[in-house]
C-alpha positions as CSV (number, residue, x, y, z in Angstrom):
1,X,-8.2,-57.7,34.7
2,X,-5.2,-58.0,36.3
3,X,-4.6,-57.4,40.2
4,X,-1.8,-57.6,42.9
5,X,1.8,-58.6,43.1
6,X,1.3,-61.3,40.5
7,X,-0.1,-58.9,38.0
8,X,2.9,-59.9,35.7
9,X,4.2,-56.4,35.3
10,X,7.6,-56.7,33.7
11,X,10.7,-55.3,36.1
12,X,13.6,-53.5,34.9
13,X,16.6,-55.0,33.9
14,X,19.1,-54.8,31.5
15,X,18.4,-55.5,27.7
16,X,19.5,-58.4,25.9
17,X,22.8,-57.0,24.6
18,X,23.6,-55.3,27.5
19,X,23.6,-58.7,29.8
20,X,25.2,-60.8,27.0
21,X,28.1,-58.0,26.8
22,X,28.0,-57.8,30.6
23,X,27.6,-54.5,30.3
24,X,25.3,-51.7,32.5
25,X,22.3,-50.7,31.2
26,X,20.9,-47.7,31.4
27,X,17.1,-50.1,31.7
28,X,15.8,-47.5,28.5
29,X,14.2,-48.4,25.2
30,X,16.4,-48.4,23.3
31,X,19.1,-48.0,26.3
32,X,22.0,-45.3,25.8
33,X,24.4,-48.6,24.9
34,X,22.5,-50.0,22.0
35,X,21.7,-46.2,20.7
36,X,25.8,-45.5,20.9
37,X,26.6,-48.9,19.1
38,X,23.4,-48.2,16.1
39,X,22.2,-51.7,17.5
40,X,18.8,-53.5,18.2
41,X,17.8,-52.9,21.9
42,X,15.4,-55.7,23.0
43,X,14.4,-57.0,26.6
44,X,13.4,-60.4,26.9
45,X,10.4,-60.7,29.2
46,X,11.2,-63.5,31.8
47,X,9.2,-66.2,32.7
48,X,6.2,-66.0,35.0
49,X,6.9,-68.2,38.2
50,X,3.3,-67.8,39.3
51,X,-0.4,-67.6,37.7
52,X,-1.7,-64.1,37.3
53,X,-4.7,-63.6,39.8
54,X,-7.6,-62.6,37.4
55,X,-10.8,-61.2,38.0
56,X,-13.6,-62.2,35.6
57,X,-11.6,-65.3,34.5
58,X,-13.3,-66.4,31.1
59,X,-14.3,-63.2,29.3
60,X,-12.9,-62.6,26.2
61,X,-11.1,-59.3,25.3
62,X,-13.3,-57.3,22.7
63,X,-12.8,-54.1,20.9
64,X,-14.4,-52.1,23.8
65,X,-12.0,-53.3,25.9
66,X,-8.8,-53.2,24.2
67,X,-10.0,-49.7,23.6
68,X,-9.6,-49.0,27.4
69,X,-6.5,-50.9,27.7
70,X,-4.6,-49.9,24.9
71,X,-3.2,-47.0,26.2
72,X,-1.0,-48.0,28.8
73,X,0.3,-50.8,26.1
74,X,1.0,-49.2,23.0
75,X,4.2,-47.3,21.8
76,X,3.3,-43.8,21.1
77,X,6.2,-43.0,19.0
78,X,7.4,-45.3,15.8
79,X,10.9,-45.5,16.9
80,X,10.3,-47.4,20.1
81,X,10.5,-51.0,20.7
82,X,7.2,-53.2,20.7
83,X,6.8,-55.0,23.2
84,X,3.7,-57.6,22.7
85,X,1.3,-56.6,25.9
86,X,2.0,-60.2,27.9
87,X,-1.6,-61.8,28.1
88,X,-2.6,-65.0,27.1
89,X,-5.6,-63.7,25.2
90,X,-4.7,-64.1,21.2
91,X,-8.0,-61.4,20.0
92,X,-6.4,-58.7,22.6
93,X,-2.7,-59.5,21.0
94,X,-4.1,-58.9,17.9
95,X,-6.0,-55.9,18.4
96,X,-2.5,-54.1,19.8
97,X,-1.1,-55.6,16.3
98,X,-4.0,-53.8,14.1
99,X,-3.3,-51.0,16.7
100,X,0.3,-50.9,15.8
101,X,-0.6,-51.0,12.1
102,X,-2.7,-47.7,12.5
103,X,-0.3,-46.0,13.7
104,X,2.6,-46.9,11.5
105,X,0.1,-46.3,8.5
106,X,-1.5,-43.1,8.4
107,X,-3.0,-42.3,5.1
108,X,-4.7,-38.5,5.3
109,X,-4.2,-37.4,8.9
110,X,-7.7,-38.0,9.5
111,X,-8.2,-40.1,13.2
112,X,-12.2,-39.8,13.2
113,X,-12.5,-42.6,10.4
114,X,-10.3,-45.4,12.3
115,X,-12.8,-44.3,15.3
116,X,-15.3,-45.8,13.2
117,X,-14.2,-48.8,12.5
118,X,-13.6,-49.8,16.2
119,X,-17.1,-48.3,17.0
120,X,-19.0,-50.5,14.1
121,X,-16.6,-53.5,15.3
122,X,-18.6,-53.0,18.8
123,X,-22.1,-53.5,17.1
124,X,-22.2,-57.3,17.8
125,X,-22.8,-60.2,15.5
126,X,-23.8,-58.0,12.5
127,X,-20.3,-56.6,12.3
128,X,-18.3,-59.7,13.3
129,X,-16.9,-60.0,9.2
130,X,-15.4,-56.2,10.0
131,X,-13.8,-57.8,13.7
132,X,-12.4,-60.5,11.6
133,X,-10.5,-58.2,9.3
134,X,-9.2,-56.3,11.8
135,X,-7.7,-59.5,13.5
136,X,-6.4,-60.7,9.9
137,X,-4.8,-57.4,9.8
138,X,-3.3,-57.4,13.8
139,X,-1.9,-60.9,13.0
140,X,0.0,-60.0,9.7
141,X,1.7,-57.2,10.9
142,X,2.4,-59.1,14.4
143,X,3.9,-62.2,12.0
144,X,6.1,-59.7,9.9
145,X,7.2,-58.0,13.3
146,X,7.8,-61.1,15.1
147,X,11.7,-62.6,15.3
148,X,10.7,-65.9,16.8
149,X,9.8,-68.8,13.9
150,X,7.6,-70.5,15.6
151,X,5.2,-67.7,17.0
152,X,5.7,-66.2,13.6
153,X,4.5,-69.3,11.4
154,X,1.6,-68.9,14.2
155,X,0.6,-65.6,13.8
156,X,0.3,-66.3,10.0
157,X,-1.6,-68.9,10.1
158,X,-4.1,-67.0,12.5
159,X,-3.9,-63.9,10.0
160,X,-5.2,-66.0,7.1
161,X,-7.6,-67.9,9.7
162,X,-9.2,-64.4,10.6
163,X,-9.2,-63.2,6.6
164,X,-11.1,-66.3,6.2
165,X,-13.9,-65.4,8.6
166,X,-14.0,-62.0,7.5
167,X,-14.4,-63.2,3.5
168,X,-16.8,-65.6,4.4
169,X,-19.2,-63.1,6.7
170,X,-18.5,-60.1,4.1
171,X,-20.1,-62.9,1.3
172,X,-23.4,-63.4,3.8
173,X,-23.5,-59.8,4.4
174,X,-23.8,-58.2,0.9
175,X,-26.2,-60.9,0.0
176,X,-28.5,-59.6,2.8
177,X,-28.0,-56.1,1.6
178,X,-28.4,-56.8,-2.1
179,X,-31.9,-58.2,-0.5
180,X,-33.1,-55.5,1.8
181,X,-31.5,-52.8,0.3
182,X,-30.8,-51.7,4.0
183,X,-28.0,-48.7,4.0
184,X,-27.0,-49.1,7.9
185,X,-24.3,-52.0,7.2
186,X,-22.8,-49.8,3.9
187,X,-20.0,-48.4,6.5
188,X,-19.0,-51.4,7.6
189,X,-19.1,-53.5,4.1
190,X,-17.1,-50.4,2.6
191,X,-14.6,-50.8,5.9
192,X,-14.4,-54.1,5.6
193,X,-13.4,-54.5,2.0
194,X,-10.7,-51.9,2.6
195,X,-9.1,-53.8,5.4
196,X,-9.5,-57.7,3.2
197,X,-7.5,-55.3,0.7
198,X,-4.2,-54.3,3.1
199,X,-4.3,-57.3,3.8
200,X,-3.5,-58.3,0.1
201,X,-1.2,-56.0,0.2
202,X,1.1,-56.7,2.4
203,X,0.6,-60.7,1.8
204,X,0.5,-60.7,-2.6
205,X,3.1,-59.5,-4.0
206,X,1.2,-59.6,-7.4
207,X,-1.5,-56.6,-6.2
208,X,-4.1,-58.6,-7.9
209,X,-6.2,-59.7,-4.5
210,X,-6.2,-55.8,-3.8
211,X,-7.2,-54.7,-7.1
212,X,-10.1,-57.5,-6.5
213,X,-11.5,-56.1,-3.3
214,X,-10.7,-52.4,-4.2
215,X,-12.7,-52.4,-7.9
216,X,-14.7,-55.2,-7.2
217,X,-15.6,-54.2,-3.6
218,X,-15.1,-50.9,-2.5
219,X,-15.6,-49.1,-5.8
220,X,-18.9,-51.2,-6.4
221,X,-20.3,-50.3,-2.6
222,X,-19.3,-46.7,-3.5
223,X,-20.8,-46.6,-6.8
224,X,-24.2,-48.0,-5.9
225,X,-24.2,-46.1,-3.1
226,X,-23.5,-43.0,-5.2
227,X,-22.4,-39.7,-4.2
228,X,-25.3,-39.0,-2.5
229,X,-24.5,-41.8,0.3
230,X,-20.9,-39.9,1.2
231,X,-22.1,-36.1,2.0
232,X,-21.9,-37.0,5.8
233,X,-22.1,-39.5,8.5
234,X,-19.1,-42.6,8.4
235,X,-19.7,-42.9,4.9
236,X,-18.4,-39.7,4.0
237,X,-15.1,-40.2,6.6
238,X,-14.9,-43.3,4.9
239,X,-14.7,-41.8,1.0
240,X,-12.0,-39.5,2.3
241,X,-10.1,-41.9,3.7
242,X,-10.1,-44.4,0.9
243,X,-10.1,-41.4,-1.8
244,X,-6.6,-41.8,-2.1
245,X,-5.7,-45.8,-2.6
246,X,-8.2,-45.4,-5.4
247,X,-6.2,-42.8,-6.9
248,X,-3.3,-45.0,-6.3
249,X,-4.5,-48.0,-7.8
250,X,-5.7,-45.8,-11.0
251,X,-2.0,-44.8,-10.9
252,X,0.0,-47.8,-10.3
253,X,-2.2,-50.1,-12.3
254,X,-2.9,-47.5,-15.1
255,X,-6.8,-48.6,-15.2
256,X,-9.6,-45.9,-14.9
257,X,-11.7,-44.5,-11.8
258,X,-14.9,-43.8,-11.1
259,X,-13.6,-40.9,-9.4
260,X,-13.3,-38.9,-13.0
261,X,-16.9,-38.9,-13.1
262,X,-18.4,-35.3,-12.9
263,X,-21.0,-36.2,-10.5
264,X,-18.0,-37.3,-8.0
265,X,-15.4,-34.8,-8.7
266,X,-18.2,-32.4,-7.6
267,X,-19.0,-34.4,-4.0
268,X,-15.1,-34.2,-3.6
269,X,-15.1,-30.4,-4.0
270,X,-18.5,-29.6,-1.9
271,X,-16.7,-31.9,1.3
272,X,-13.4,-29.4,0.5
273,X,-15.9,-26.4,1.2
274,X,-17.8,-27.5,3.9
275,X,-15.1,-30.1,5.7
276,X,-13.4,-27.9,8.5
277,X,-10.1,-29.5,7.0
278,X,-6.6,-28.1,7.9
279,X,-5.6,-26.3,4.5
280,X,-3.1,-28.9,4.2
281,X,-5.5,-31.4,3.9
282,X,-8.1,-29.4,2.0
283,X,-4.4,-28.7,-0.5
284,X,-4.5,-32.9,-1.1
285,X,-8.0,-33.3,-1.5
286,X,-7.3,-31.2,-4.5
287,X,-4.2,-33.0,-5.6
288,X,-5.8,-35.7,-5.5
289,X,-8.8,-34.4,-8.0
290,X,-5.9,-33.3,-10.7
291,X,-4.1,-36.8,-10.5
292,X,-6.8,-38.6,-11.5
293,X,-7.8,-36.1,-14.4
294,X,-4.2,-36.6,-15.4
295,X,-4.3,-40.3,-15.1
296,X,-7.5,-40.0,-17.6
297,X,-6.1,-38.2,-19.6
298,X,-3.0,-41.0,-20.4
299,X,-6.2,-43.7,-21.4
300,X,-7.4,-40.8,-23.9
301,X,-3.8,-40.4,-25.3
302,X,-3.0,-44.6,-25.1
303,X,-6.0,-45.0,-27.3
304,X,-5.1,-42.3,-29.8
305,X,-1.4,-43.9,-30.3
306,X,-3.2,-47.3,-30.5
307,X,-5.8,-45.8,-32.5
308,X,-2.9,-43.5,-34.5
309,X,-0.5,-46.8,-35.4
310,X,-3.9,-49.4,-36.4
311,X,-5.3,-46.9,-39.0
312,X,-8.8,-47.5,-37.9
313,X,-9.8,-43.6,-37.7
314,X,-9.5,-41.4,-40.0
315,X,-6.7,-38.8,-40.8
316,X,-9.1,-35.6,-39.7
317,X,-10.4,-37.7,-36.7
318,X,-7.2,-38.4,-34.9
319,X,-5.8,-35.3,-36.0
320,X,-8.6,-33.0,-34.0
321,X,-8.9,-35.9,-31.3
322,X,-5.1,-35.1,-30.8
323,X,-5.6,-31.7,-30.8
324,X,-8.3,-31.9,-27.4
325,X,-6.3,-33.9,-25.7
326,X,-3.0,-31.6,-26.1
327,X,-5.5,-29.0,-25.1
328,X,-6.3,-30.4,-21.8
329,X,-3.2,-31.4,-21.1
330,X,-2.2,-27.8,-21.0
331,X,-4.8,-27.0,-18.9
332,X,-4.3,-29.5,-16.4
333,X,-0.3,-28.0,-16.7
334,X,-2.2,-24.8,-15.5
335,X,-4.2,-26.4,-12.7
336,X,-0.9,-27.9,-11.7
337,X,0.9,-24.4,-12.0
338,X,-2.4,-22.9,-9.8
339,X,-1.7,-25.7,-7.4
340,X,1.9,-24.9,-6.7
341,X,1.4,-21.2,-6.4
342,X,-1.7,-21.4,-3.6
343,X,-0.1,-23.9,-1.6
344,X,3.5,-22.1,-1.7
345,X,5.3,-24.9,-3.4
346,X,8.8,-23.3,-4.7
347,X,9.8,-24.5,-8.1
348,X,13.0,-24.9,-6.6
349,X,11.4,-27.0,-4.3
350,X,14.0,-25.7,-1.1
351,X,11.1,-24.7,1.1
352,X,11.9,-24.0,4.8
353,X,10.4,-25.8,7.7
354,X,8.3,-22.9,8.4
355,X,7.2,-22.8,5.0
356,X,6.2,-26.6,5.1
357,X,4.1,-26.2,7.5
358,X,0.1,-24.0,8.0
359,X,0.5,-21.3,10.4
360,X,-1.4,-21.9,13.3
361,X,-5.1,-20.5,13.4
362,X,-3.8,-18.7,17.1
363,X,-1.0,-18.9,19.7
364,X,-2.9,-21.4,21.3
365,X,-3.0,-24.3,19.4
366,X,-0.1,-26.4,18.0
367,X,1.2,-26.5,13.7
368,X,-0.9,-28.8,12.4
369,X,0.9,-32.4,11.2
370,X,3.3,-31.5,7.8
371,X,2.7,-35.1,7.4
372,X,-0.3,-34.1,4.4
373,X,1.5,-31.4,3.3
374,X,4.8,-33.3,2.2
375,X,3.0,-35.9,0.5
376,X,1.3,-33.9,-1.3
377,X,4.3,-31.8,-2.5
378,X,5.6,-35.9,-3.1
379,X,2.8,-35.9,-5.1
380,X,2.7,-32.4,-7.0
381,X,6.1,-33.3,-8.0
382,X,5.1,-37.3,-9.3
383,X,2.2,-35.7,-11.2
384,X,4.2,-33.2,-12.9
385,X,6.0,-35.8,-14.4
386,X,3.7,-38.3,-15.3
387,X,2.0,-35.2,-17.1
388,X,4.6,-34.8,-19.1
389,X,5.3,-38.7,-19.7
390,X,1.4,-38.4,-21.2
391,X,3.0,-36.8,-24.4
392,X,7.3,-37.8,-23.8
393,X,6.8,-41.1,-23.6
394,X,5.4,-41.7,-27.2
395,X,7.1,-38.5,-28.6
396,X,7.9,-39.4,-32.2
397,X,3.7,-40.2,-32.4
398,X,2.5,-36.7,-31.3
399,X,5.4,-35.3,-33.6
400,X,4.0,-36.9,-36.4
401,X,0.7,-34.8,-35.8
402,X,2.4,-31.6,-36.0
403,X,1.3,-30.6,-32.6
404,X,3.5,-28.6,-31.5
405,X,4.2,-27.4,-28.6
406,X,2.7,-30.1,-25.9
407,X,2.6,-30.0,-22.1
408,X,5.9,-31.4,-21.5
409,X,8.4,-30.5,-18.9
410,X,12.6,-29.7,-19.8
411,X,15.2,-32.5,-18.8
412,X,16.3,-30.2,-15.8
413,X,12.8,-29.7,-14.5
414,X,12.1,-33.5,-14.5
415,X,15.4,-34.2,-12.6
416,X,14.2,-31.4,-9.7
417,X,10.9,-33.1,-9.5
418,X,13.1,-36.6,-9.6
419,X,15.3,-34.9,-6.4
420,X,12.2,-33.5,-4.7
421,X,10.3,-37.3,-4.5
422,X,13.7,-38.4,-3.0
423,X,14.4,-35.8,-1.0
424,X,10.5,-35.6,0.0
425,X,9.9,-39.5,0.6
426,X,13.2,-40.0,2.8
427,X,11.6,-37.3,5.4
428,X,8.1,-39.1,4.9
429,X,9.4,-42.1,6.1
430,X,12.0,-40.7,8.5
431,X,9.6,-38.2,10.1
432,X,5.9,-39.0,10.0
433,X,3.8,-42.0,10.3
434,X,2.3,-41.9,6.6
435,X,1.9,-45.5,5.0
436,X,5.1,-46.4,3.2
437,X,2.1,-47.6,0.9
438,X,1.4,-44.3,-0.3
439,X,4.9,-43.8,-1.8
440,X,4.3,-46.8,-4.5
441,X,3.0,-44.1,-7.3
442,X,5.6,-41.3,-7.0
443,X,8.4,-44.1,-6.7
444,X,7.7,-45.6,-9.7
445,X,7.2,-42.6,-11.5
446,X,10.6,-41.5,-10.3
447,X,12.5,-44.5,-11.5
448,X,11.7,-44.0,-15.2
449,X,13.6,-40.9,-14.9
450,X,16.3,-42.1,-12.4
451,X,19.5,-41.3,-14.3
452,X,22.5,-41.2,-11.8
453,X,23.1,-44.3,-10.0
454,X,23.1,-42.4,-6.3
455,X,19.3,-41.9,-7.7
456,X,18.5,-45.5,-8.5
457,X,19.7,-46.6,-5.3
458,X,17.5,-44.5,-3.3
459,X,14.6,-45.2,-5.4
460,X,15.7,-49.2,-4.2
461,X,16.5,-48.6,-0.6
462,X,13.2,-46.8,-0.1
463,X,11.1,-49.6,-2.0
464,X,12.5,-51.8,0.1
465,X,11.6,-50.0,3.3
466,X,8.1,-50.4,1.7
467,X,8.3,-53.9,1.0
468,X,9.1,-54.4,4.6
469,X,5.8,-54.2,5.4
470,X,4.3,-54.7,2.1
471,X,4.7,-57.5,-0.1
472,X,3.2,-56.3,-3.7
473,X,6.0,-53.6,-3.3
474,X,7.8,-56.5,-4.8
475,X,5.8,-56.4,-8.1
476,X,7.4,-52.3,-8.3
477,X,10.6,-53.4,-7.8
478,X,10.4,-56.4,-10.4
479,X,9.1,-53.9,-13.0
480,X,11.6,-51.3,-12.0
481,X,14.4,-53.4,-12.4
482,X,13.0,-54.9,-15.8
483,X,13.0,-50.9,-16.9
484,X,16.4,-50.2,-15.7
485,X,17.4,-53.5,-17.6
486,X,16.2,-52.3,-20.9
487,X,17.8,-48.6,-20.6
488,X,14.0,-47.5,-21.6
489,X,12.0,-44.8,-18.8
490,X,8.4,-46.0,-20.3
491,X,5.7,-46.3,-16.8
């Protein structure tokens, strides 16, 4: 720890614009200067004259103790200026990195979760694969933060050091638990593999390294865990927390989920009824559920058309196959419809702030974060579309079948859901700390109805503020521009 007058505590004094502009500073971050001129505000930390006086010189920062220290250190609002805590310790650096990344990527509101991961990181050797992701991720962010080249090009080369580490002890540690069959170190594979995957994400811009640890590692851990493994403990934090990059990755990549399966669409609903969940977050949960029945529901039609245009079923086959699907695709129209109507979503979608937001339970406590509550009206309004695009996008097939009418939605009613993602997204990224991540799915579904060029350029600018931080956001914007090329609005 640090003691005394050499503790290297940073003094005021006037940011790096103020003193090149020989100007006053108001010593703020930002200062009242660089906030009236919409500039960077930035203060350069000055050289130490003198060695900090330590006290248990040697010991190496851990989890336990960044935990302690963090709070003095970290920004607690997204608009402030990071400012790298000044020690010569590279794990504690990166541990305020990973720290930073938490809070700039919030996926359900949930904080008990990330409190597991820092308390299974403390376990010692058996965990270290888990400590080593972390790191990985704390160096990637501090690398894409970072303005200076050459600590940049360092932190990099750390972040892939640490991913490294953490591959290689993940390797050694499902071996072991394919052997003993042990469930203790479930929590902190399943962790583990999440983290390896963010990490793809914002280093691959092809999503393929994610897709790899998300289907061939968390999905697998889940699966042969079962449902049985997530009613409670870390394991069940753990399935809500990842619930919804899996249905993300069923959306985006447009491959199937586990998650359709009756056994766990049922464990989603009983943690609904028996999680003391804001109703906000209870309202997602069940998003969620409908968005993956929907995204099921495009394989079933995709192999009809493909099924439809080969000739390799017969007339009466494909004709009543065609009929079921049209039939649940009506139905999941109704759950959609049910949706909307118990969670106070306006067609018109011009909801107040009031109405945005769960009443308090009493006078006493404070609203609840709106944060779950616009991303899932982000979401109610993606779904709604891609529902449609299940039967619109191969129109002239399901015409030939006679089947008339289908599930889809009017021009107008696609364009208010296109103005609500836009509308929804800008205040999810302007006003909340929710991943950019989690905007990849209704982005993309917006940009294959993007008509007016105002739209288009939103739908761009606000990939881009995802890509900042994310590199397969690239792949999106490659495939959105390809669509935009051919004047066609197929996802």
């Amino acid at each position: 720890m640090f003691l005394g007058p050499f503790d290297r505590r940073k003094q005021r004094h006037r940011c790096d614009a103020c003193t090149k502009s020989h100007l006053k500073c108001s010593g703020d971050s930002p200062c009242t200067t660089c906030v009236r001129r919409n500039q960077p505000c930035c203060y350069s930390v000055a050289a130490q004259k003198k060695s900090a006086i330590l006290v248990d010189r040697g010991k190496q920062q851990t989890v336990g103790t960044y935990a302690v220290l963090r709070q003095d250190r970290v920004p607690q609002a997204p608009t402030q200026s990071i400012k790298s805590p000044s020690v010569s310790d590279p794990t504690f650096l990166y541990f305020f990195y990973y720290d930073i990344f938490l809070q700039k990527n919030k996926f359900t509101g949930l904080a008990a979760p990330q409190n597991d991961v820092k308390q299974l990181a403390r376990q010692g050797d058996a965990e270290t694969y888990l400590r080593d992701a972390m790191l990985a991720l704390g160096a990637m962010q501090a690398s894409k933060l970072c303005q200076v080249p050459k600590s940049k090009k360092t932190y990099y080369q750390s972040a892939l050091e640490s991913y490294t580490r953490a591959i290689a002890g993940l390797r050694r540690a499902l071996s072991q638990f394919d052997r003993t069959h042990d469930p203790q170190p479930r929590a902190g594979i399943l962790w583990t593999t999440l983290l390896l995957g963010l990490f793809e994400l914002m280093h691959d811009s092809t999503g393929d390294g994610w897709l790899q640890h998300l289907v061939h590692g968390t999905a697998q851990a889940l699966i042969a865990g079962g449902p049985s493994t997530c009613i409670s403990g870390s394991c069940r934090r753990f399935f809500t927390e990842s619930k919804v990059f899996e249905v993300c990755r069923e959306i985006v990549f447009n491959r199937p989920t586990f998650l359709a399966e009756e056994r766990w669409m049922a464990l989603s609903a009983s943690l609904r009824a028996s999680s003391a969940w804001s109703r906000s977050l209870q309202a997602l949960d069940a998003l969620l559920d409908i968005v993956v029945m929907c995204s099921s529901l495009r394989v079933q039609a995709a192999n009809l058309i493909d099924s439809l245009q080969s000739s390799t079923a017969a007339a009466p086959d494909i004709a009543h196959h065609a009929q079921a699907i049209s039939t649940q695709g009506f139905a999941l129209r109704a759950q959609l419809h049910d949706w909307a109507s118990a969670n106070h979503t306006s067609p018109a979608f011009q909801l107040s702030e009031e109405q945005r937001q769960d009443p308090p339970a009493d006078d006493n406590k404070p609203n609840p974060d709106p944060a779950p509550q616009l991303l899932s009206e982000t979401f109610f309004s993606a779904t709604s579309i891609y529902l449609s695009g299940v039967f619109d996008y191969e129109i002239t097939h399901w015409q030939t079948l006679n089947l008339l009418p289908l599930p889809t939605l009017s021009e107008d009613a696609i364009q208010q859901h296109v103005a609500s993602i836009l509308a929804l997204s800008q205040r999810l990224v302007g006003e909340t700390s929710l991943s950019p991540l989690l905007l990849l799915f209704p982005l993309r579904v917006a940009s294959a109805r993007a008509r007016q060029a105002g739209q288009r350029r939103q739908i761009m600018e606000l990939l881009g503020v995802v890509r900042a931080s994310f590199a397969v956001a690239g792949a999106i914007v490659g495939d959105v521009e390809e669509l935009w090329g051919r004047g066609g609005m197929v996802v």
